[in-house]
C-alpha positions as CSV (number, residue, x, y, z in Angstrom):
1,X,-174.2,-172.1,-18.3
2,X,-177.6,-171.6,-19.3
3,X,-179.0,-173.4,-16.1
4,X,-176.3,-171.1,-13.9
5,X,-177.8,-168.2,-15.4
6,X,-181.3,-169.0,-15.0
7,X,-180.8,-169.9,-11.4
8,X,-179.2,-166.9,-10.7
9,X,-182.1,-164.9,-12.7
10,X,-184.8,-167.0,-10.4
11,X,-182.9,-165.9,-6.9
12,X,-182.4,-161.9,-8.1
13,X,-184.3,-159.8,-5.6
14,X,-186.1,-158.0,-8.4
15,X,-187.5,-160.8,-9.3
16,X,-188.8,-161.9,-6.2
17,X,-190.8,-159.4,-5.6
18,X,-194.4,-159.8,-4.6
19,X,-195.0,-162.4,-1.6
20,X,-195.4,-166.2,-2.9
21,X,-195.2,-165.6,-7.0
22,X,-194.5,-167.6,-8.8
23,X,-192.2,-167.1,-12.0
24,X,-192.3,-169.2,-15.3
25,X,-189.2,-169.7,-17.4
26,X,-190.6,-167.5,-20.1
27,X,-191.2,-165.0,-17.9
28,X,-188.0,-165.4,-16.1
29,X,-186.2,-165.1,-19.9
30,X,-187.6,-161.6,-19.9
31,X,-185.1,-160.2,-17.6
32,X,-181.4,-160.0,-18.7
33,X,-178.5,-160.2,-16.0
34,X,-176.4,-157.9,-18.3
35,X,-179.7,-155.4,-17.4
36,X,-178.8,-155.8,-13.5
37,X,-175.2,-154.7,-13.5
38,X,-172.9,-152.7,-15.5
39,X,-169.2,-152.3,-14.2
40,X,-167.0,-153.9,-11.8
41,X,-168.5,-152.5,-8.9
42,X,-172.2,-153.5,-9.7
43,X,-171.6,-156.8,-10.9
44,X,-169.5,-158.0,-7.1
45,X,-172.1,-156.9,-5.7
46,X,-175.4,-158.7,-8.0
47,X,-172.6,-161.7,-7.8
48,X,-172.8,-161.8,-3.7
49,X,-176.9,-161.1,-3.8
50,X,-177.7,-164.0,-6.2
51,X,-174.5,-166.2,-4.6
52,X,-173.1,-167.0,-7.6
53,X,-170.4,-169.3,-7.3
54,X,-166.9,-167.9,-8.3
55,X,-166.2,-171.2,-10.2
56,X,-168.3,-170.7,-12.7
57,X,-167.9,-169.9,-16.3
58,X,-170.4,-166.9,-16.0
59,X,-168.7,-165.5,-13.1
60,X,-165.0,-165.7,-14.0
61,X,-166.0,-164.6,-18.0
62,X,-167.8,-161.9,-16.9
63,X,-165.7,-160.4,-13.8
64,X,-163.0,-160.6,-16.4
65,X,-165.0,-158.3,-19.4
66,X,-165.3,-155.9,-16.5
67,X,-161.6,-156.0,-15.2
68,X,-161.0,-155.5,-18.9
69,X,-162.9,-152.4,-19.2
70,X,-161.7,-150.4,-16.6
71,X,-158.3,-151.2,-17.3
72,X,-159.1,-150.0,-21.0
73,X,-160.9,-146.4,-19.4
74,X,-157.2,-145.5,-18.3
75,X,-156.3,-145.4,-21.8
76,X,-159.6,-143.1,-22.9
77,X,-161.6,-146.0,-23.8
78,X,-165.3,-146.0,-23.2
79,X,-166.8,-149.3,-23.5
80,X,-169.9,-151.3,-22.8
81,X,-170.3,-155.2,-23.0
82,X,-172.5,-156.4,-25.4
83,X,-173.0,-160.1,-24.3
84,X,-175.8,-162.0,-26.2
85,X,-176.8,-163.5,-29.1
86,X,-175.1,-162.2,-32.6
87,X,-172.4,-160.5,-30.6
88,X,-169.9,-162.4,-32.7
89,X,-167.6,-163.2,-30.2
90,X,-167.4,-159.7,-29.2
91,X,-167.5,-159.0,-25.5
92,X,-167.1,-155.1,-25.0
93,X,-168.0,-152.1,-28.2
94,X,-167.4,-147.9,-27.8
95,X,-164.9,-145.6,-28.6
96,X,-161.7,-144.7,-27.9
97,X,-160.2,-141.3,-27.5
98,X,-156.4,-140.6,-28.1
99,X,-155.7,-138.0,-26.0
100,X,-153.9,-134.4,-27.5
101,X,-150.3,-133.7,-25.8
102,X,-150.5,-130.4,-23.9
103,X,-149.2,-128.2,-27.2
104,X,-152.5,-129.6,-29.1
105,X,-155.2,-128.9,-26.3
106,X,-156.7,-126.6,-28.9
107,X,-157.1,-129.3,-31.5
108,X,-159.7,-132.0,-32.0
109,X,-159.0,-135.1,-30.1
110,X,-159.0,-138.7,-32.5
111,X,-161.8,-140.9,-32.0
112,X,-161.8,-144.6,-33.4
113,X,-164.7,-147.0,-32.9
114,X,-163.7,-150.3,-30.6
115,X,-164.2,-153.6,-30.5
116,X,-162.9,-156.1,-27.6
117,X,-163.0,-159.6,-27.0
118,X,-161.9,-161.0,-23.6
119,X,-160.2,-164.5,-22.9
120,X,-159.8,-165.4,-19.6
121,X,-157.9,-168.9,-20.5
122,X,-157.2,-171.4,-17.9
123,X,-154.0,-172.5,-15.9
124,X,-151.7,-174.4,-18.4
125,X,-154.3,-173.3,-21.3
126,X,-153.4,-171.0,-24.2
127,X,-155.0,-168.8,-26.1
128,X,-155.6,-170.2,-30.0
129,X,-154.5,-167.6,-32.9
130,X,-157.8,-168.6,-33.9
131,X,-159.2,-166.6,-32.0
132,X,-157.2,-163.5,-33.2
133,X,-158.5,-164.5,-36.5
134,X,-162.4,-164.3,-35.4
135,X,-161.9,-161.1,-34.2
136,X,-160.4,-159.9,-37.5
137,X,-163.3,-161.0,-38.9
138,X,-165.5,-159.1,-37.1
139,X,-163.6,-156.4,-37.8
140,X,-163.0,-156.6,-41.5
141,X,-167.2,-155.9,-41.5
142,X,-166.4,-152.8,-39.9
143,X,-165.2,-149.0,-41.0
144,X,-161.8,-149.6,-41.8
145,X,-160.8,-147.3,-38.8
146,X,-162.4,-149.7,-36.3
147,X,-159.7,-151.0,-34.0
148,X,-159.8,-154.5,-32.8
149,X,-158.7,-155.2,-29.3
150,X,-158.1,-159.2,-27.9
151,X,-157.5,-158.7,-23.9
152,X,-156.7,-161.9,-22.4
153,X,-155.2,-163.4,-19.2
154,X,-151.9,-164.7,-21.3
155,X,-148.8,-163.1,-23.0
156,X,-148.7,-162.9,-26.6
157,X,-147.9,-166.0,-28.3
158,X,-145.8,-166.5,-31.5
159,X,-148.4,-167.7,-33.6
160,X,-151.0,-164.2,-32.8
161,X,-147.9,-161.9,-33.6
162,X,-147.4,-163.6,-36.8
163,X,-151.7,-163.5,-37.2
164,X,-151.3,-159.6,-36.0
165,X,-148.4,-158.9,-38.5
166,X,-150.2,-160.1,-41.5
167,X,-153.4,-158.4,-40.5
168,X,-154.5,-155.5,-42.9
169,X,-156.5,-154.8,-39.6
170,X,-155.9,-152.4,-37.1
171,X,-155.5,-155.2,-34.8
172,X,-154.4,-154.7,-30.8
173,X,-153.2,-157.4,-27.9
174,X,-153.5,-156.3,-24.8
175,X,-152.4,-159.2,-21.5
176,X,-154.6,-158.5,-18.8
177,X,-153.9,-160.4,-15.3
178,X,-157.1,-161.3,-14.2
179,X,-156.7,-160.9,-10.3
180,X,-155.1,-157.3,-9.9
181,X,-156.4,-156.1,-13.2
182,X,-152.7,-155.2,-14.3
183,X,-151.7,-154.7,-18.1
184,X,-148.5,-156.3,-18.7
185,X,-148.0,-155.9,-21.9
186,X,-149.8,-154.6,-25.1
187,X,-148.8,-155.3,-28.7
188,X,-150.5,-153.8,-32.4
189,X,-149.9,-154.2,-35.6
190,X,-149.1,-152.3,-38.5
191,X,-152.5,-150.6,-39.7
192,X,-153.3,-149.5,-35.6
193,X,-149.8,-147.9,-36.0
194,X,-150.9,-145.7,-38.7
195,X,-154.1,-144.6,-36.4
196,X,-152.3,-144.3,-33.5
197,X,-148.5,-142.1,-34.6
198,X,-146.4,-141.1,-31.5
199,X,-148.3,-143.8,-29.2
200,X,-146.1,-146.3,-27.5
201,X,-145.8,-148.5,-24.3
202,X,-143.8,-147.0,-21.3
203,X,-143.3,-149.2,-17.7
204,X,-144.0,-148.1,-15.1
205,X,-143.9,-149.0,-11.1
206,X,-146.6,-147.7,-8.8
207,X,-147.6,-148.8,-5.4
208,X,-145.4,-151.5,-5.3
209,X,-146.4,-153.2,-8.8
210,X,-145.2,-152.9,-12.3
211,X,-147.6,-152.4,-15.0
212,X,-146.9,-151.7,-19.2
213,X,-149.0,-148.2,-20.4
214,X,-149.9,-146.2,-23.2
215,X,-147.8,-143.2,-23.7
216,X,-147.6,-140.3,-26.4
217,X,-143.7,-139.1,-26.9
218,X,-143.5,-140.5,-23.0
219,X,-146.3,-138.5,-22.2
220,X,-148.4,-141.1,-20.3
221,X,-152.5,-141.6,-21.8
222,X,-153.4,-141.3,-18.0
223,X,-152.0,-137.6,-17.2
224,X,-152.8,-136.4,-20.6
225,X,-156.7,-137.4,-20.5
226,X,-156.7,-135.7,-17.0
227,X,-155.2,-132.7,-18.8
228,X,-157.9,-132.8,-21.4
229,X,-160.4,-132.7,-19.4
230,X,-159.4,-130.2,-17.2
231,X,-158.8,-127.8,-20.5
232,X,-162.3,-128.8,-21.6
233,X,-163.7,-127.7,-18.6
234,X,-161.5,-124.4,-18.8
235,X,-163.1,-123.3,-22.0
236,X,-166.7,-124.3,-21.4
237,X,-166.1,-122.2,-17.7
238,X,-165.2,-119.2,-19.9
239,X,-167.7,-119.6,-22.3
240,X,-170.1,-120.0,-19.7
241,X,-168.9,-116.6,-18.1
242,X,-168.4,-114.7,-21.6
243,X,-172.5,-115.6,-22.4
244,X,-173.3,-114.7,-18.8
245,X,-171.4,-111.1,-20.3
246,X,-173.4,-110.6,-23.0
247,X,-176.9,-111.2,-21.2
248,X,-176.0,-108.8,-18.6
249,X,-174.9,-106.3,-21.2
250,X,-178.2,-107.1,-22.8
């Protein structure tokens, strides 16, 4: 992985710059790939200018984290990946805002702290409760209010429930298919129930696909974090227009 990465470091545009220089290791080290791209988007497109091959472990872990995080913004999430040494197995960190149903716009929304680890597991390859159990680890070093998400590419197995039921954790499992980027299906324990009251999952179809969401008393997370922010914006408008009042009247 490490020679991948250092290839793909070595043929980055940025770092060819300046006609015939040459680059050491060391100075090669100095430049991070997580520094040249930052969502989906960005990352295709650094992928296609280095040509990195879509076989790789770098490519398919990291395309994955990405599909991961905007799957998790539809829910209010706003995550970055962290990536790197002392991470501790932790792929994407930020916060997560439940969104108010439309008779609470006045009050203040919840916001939990987030922590996200991504498996992308192999055809015929399954995803160990062991690794549940690392990211409850992670998590027990935590606020207790930190919620700890595992998105991977395969359906909950028997042996995480039971992990996820005996977890004094807020624990969440979220299945994630890796090509489309579709949630089908999301399961929590007991102590991210308490944090979460009201919230449950709701299926729905759109444009010809099926896909498992979050939803508030069938309110989906979706429309009411569109309605959030179009009441924020109300306020600050007329607050913005009430102090434009006063200074004329000044």
């Amino acid at each position: 992985m490490h020679t991948t990465l250092q290839r793909c470091l070595i043929s980055h545009p940025i770092l060819l710059a300046g006609a015939n220089k040459r680059y050491s290791s060391k100075a090669v080290g100095t430049i991070r790939t997580r520094d040249l791209h930052h969502d989906l988007e960005s990352f295709l497109k650094y992928a296609k200018g280095v040509a990195l091959p879509t076989h790789t472990t770098v490519y398919v872990g990291t395309l994955y984290e990405y599909t991961v995080k905007e799957a998790l913004k539809s829910f209010g999430m706003s995550l970055e990946r962290t990536g790197g040494s002392g991470d501790k197995g932790v792929d994407l960190r930020g916060t997560w805002t439940i969104p108010n149903l439309p008779l609470e716009q006045s009050q203040k929304p919840r916001i939990y702290d987030v922590l996200a680890q991504c498996k992308c597991a192999k055809i015929g390859k399954k995803i160990s409760p062991a690794v549940i159990r690392e990211l409850e680890g992670t998590v027990s070093s935590k606020k207790p209010e930190t919620i700890g998400i595992l998105a991977a590419s395969k359906p909950c197995s028997p042996g995480i429930r039971k992990h996820l039921a005996m977890s004094p954790r807020p624990l969440m499992y979220l299945c994630l298919e890796e090509a489309k980027g579709i949630v089908e299906q999301i399961v929590w324990n007991a102590p991210a129930s308490i944090l979460l009251p009201g919230v449950g999952t709701k299926t729905i179809h759109r444009k010809g696909r099926t896909e498992t969401v979050l939803a508030i008393h069938e309110h989906e997370f979706r429309t009411l974090l569109s309605q959030n922010l179009s009441a924020k914006e109300t306020v600050e408008l007329v607050e913005k227009k009430e102090g434009e009042k006063e200074e004329e009247t000044l």
